[in-house]
C-alpha positions in Angstrom: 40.9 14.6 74.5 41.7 11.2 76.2 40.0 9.3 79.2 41.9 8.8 81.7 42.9 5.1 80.8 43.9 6.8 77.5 41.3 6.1 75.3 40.3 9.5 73.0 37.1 10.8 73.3 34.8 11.6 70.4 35.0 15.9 70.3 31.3 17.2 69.9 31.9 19.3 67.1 29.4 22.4 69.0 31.9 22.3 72.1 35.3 22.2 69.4 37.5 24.8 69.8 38.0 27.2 66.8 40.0 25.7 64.3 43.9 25.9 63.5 45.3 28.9 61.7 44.2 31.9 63.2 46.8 34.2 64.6 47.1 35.0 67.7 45.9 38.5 67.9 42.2 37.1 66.5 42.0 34.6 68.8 42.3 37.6 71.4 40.2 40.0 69.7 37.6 36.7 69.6 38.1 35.8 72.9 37.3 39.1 74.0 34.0 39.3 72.1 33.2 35.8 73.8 34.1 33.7 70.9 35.9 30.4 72.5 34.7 27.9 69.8 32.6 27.8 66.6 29.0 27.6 68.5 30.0 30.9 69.6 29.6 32.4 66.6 26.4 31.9 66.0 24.6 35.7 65.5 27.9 37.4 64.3 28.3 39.1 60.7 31.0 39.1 58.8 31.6 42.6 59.2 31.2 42.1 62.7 33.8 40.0 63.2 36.2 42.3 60.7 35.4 45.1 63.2 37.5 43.4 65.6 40.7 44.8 66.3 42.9 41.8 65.0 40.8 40.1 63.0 41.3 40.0 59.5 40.4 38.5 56.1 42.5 35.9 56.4 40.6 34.5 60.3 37.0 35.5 58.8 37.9 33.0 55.6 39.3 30.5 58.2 35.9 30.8 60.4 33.4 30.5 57.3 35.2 27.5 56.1 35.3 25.7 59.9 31.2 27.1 60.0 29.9 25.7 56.4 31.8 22.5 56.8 29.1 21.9 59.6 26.7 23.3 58.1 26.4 26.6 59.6 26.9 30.2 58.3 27.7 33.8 59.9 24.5 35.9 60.0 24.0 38.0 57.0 23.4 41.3 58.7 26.1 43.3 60.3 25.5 43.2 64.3 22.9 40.9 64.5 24.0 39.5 68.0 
């Protein structure tokens, strides 16, 4: 993101967008459950977010790597939201 005098702005890593590598249909089957960046995943399972039509093994490894790099986790029951 840049000012508009083209300096980049630091990216608050709660408002970053999910990361790079998820295909498309996850990021609509995200979407769709209100999921438009990491923050947003606070309260989902893992088996939560594989219930999702589109979302697969591969997105939910992609997701736990993007949330324990920050120090974060998905919630260890199913449905917790």
């Amino acid at each position: 993101m840049a000012t508009p005098t083209g300096e980049r702005m630091p990216i608050d890593p709660e408002a970053s967008a999910l990361p790079s590598g998820i295909a498309k249909p996850a990021q609509r089957a995200l979407a769709a459950a209100g999921v438009f960046r990491l923050s947003d995943l606070r309260g989902f399972g893992e088996d939560e977010l594989s219930s999702l039509h589109g979302v697969g093994p591969k997105a939910v490894g992609i997701l736990r790597s993007a949330l324990e790099a920050r120090g974060w986790s998905l919630a260890r029951r199913q449905n917790a939201r």
